[in-house]
C-alpha positions as CSV (number, residue, x, y, z in Angstrom):
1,X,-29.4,118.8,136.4
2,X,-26.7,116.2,135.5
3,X,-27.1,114.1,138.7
4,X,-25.5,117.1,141.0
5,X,-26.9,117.5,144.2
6,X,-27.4,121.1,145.0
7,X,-28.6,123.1,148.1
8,X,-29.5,126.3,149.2
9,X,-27.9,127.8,152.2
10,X,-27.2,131.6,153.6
11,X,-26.3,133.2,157.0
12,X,-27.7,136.9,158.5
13,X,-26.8,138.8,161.5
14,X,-28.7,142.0,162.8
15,X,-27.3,145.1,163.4
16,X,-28.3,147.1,167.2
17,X,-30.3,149.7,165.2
18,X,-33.2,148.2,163.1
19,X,-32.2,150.8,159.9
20,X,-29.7,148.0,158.4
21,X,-30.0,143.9,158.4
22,X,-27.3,142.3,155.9
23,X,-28.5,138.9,154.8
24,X,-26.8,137.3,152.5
25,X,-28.2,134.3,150.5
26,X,-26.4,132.2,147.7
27,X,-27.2,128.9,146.1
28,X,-24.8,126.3,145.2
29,X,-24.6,125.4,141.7
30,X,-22.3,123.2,139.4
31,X,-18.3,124.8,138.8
32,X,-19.0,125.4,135.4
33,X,-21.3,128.5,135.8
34,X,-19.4,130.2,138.1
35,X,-16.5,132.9,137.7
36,X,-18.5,135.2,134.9
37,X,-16.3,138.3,135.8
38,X,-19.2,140.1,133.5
39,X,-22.5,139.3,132.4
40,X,-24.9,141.5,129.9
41,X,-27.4,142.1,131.8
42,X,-31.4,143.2,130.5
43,X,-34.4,144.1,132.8
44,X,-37.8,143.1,131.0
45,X,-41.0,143.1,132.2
46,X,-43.1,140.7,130.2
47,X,-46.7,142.0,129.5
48,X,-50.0,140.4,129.5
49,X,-52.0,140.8,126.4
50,X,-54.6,138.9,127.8
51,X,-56.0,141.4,130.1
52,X,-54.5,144.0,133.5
53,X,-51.1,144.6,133.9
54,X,-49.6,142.2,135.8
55,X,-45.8,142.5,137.5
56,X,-43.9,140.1,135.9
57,X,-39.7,140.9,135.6
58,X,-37.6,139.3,133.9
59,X,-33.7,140.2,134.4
60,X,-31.4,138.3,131.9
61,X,-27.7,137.9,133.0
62,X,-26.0,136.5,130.3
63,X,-22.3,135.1,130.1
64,X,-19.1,133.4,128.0
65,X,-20.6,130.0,128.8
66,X,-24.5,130.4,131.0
67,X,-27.2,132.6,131.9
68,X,-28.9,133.6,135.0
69,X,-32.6,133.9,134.9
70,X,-34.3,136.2,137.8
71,X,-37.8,135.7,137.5
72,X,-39.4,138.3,139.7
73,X,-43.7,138.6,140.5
74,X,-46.0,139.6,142.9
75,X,-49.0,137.6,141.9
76,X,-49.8,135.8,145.2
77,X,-46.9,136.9,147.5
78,X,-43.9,138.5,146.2
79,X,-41.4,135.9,144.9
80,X,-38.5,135.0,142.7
81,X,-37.4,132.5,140.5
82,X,-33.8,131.5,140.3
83,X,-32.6,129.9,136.8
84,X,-29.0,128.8,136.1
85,X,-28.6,127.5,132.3
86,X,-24.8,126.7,130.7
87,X,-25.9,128.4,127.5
88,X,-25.5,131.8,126.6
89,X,-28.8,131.8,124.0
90,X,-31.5,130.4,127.2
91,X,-34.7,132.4,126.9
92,X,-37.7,132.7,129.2
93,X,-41.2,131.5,127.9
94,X,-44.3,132.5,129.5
95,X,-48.0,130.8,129.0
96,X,-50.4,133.7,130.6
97,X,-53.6,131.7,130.0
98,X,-51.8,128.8,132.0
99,X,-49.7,131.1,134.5
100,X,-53.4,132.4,135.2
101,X,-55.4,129.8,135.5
102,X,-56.1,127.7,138.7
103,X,-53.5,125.2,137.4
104,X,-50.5,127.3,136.4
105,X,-48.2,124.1,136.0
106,X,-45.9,124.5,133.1
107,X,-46.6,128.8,133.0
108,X,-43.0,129.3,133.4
109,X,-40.5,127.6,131.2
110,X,-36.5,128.6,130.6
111,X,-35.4,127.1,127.4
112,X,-34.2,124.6,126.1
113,X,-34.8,122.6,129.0
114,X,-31.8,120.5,129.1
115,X,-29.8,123.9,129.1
116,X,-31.0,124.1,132.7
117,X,-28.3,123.5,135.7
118,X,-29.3,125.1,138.7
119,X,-33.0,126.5,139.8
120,X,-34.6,127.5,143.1
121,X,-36.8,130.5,144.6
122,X,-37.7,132.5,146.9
123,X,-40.8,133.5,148.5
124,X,-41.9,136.6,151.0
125,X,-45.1,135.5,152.8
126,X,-46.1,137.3,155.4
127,X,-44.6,140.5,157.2
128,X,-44.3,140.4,161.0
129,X,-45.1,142.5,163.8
130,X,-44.0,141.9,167.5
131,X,-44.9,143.9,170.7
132,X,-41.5,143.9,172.3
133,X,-42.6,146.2,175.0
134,X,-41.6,144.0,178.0
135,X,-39.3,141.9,176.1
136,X,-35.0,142.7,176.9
137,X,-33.6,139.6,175.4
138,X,-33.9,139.5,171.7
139,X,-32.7,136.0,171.5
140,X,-36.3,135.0,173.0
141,X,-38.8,133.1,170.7
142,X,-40.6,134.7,169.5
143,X,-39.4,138.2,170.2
144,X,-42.6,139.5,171.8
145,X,-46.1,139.3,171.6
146,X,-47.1,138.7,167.9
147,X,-49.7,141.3,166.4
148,X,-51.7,139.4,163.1
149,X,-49.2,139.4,160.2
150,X,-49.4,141.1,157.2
151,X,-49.9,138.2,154.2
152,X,-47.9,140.0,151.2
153,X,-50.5,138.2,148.8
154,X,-53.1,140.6,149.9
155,X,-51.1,143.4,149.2
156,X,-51.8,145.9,146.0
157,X,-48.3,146.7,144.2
158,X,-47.4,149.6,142.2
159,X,-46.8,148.8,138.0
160,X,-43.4,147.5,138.0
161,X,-43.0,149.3,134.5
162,X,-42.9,152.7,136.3
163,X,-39.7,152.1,138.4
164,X,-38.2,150.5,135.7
165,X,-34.7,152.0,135.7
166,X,-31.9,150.4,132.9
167,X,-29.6,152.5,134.0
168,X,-28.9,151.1,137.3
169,X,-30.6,147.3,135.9
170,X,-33.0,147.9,139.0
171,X,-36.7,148.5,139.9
172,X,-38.8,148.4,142.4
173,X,-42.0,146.8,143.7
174,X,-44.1,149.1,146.2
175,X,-47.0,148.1,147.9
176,X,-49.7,147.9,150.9
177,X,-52.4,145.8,152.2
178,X,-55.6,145.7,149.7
179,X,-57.8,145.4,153.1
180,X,-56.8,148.0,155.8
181,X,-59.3,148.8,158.2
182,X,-57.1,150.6,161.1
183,X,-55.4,152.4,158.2
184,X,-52.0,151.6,159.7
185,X,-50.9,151.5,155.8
186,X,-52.5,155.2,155.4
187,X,-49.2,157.0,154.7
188,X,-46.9,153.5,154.6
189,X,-45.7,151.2,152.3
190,X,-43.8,148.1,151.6
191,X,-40.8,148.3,149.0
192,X,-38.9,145.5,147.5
193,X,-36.1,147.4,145.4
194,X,-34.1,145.0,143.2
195,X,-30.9,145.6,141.5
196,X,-28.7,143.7,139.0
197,X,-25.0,144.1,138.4
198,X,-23.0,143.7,135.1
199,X,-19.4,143.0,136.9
200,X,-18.1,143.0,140.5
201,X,-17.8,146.2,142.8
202,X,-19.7,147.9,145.6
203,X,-23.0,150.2,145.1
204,X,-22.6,153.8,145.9
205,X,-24.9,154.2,148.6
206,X,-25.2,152.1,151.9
207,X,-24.8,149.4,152.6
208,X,-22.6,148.6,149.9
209,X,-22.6,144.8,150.0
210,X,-19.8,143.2,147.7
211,X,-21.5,142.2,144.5
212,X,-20.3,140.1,141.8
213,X,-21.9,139.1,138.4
214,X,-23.5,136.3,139.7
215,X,-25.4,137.9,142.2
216,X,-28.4,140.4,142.7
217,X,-29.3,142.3,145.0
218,X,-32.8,143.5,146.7
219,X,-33.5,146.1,149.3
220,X,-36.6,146.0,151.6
221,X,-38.0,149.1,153.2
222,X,-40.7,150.0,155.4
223,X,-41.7,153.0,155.3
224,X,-44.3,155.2,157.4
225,X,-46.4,152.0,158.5
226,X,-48.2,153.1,162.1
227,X,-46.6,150.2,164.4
228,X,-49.5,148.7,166.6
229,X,-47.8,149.1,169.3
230,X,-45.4,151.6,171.1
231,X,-42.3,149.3,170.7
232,X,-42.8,147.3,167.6
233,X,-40.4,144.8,166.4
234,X,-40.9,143.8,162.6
235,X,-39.6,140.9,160.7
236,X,-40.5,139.0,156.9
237,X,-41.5,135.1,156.5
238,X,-39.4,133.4,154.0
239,X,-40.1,130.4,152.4
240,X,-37.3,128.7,149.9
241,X,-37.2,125.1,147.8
242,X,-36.1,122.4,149.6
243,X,-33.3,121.4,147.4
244,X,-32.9,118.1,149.6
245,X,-33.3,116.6,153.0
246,X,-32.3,119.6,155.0
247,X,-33.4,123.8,155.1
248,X,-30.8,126.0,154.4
249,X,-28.5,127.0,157.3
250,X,-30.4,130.2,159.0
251,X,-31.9,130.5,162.8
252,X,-35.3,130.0,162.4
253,X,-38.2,131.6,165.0
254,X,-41.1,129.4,165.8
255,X,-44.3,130.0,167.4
256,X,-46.9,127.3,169.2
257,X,-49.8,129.3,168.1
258,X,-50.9,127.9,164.7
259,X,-51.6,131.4,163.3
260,X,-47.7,132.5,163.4
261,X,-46.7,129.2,162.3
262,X,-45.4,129.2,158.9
263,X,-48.0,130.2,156.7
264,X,-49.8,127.5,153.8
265,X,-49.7,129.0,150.8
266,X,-50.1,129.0,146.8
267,X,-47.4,131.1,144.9
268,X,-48.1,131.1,140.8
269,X,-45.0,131.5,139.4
270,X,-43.4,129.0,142.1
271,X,-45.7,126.5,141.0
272,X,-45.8,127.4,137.2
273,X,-41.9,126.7,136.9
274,X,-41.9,123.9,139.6
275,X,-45.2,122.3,139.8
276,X,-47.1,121.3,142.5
277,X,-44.1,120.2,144.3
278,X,-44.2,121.1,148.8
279,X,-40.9,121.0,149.7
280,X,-40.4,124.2,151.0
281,X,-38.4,125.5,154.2
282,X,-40.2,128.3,155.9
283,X,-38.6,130.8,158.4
284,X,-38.4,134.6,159.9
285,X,-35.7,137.4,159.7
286,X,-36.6,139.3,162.5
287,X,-35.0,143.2,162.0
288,X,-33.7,145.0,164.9
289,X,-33.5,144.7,168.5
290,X,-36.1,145.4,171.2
291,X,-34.0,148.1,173.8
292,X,-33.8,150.6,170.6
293,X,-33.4,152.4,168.6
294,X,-36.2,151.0,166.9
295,X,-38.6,151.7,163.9
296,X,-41.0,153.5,166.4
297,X,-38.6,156.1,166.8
298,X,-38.4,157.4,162.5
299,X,-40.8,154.5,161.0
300,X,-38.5,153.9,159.0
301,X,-36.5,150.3,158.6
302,X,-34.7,149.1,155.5
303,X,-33.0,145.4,155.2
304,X,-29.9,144.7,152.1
305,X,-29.6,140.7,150.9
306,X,-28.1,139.3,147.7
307,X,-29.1,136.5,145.7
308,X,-27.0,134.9,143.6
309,X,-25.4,131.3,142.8
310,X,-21.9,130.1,143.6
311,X,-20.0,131.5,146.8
312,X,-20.2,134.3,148.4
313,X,-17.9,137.2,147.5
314,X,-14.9,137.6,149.3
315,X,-13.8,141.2,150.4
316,X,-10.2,141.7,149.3
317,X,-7.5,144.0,150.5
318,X,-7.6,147.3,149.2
319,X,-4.5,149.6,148.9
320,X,-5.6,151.8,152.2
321,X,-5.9,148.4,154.1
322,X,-2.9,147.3,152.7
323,X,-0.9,150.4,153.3
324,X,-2.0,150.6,157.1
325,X,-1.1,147.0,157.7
326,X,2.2,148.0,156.0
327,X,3.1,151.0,158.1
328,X,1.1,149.0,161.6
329,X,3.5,146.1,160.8
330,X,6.7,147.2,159.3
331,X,7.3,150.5,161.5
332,X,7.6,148.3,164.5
333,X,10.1,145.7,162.8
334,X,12.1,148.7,160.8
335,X,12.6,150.2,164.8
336,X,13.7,147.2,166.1
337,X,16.4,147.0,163.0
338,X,17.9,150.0,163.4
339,X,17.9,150.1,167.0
340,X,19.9,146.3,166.6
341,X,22.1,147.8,164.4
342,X,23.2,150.5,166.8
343,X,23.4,148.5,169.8
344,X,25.9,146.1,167.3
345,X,27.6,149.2,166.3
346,X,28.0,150.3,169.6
347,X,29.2,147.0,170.9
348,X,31.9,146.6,168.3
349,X,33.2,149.8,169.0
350,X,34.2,149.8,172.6
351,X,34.9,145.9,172.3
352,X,37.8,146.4,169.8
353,X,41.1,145.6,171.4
354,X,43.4,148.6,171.8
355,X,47.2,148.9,172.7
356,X,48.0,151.2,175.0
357,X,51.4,153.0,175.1
């Protein structure tokens, strides 16, 4: 990693209605792999001729000078893998006897090695549930009475391969408890929709978060879950690397009771690429706000984030913007111009001296 010191930070804020939470989460990385205006970009998902399917997505982003790995699973709890390489020719290798095993150390490898200038991940524990019945102020901690949480490495996912979709580089993992004895997950289901992007613009449909080339982007949805209670508040556990001393920059919920505390937990591909390596930063994105409208009322709630490495992108002005600001700005001034040069006109006229006879 040459030396450099990297970090992971990001920033969220939560819309009144729980339907739409914009997080956005980027990773700092060395100057050199930044600015790819365009990347080739391939969706893979690597099979296991060793036995069952497993989910396993690979998406390749390849540039002039580097290459961004997203390594995506949902053995143990959902998670990604984050690779930054200055090559162009970096490939992902994966050991399925090892990735399998008890000891998956050294499962995951992005080669050559040396190649390698950035890496981090990701990882969705647990989903949350709060009882926000009597609760007004959602700054409170936490935001209500906790229900148990959902642990997303119990979950059963769809086949990956089935939502595979290369013409929009996305696909999408669906899933719902393996154990579910009040059948809250009956008609419900958990989706993690992730997208890749060739070049910079804005999806199509809402919410249109700025992209660039660097960057990917995943979609979370609830859908059609029973809530356990009749004003139920729901949020996701995060865990990331530690990529130094400090977490990244997010506000974090904690609870005293040990059982919504951040959770302990083994995730293989983490540990495959990483090894057995604890420095992670836990903490919950809590989605919407208690005094409604809230996922009781459709049971429906969906939450947009990118992932990505470099800076954030920057919104520029478009032509509409530009021409508003133009006409907002320069009627007032082109008023006040003609209206001086009247008033000078007017001046000079009666002012001129004139000779009477």
């Amino acid at each position: 990693m040459r030396g450099s010191v990297e970090h992971s930070w990001g920033w969220g804020h939560s819309a009144p209605s729980p339907l739409l939470l914009l997080t956005l989460f980027l990773f700092a990385a060395p100057f050199g792999l930044l600015g790819e205006k365009t990347r080739q970009v391939s969706l893979e998902v690597i099979p296991n001729w060793l036995g069952p399917v497993q989910n396993l997505l690979h998406i390749r982003a390849v540039g002039t000078n580097s290459t961004l790995h997203y390594i995506w699973s949902s053995l143990g709890p959902l998670a990604v893998v984050l690779v930054a390489t200055n090559t162009p020719h970096s490939t992902l290798s994966v050991n399925w006897s090892r990735l399998l095993s008890p000891e998956p150390d050294g499962g995951l490898m992005v080669l050559p090695k040396d190649s390698i200038q950035f890496s981090s991940a990701l990882v969705f524990t647990r989903l949350l549930e709060f009882d926000s019945t009597n609760v007004c102020d959602t700054a409170a901690k936490p935001p209500g009475t906790p229900y148990p949480p959902y642990s997303l490495a119990d979950f059963s996912w769809n086949n990956i391969t089935d939502s595979l979709d290369p013409a929009t580089l996305s696909a999408t993992f669906q899933g719902h408890p393996m154990n579910d004895p009040t059948r809250t997950f009956a008609n419900g289901s958990l989706a993690f929709r992730v997208q890749a992007f060739s070049r910079s613009s804005r999806p199509a449909q809402p919410p249109r978060l700025l992209h660039t080339a660097d960057t990917c982007q995943l979609e979370v949805a609830l859908v059609g879950a029973s809530p356990r209670g009749n004003r139920s508040l729901f949020g996701l556990e995060v865990a990331t690397l530690g990529q130094g001393p400090d977490c990244p920059s997010v506000q974090e919920q904690h609870s005293i009771d040990d059982e919504y505390a951040p959770a302990v937990f083994q995730s293989p591909i983490v540990r495959a690429f990483f090894g057995s390596q604890n420095n992670f930063c836990a903490f919950n994105v809590t989605f919407g706000a208690s005094t409604g409208p809230g996922y009781w009322d459709q049971h429906y709630l969906s939450w947009s984030m990118l992932l990505g490495v470099g800076f954030p992108p920057v919104d520029g002005l478009s032509p509409l913007v530009l021409g508003i600001m133009a006409v907002a700005l320069g009627a007032p001034g082109l008023m006040l111009l003609v209206g001086g040069l009247v008033l000078l006109l007017y001046h000079k006229k009666y002012s001129e001296y004139q000779s009477i006879n």
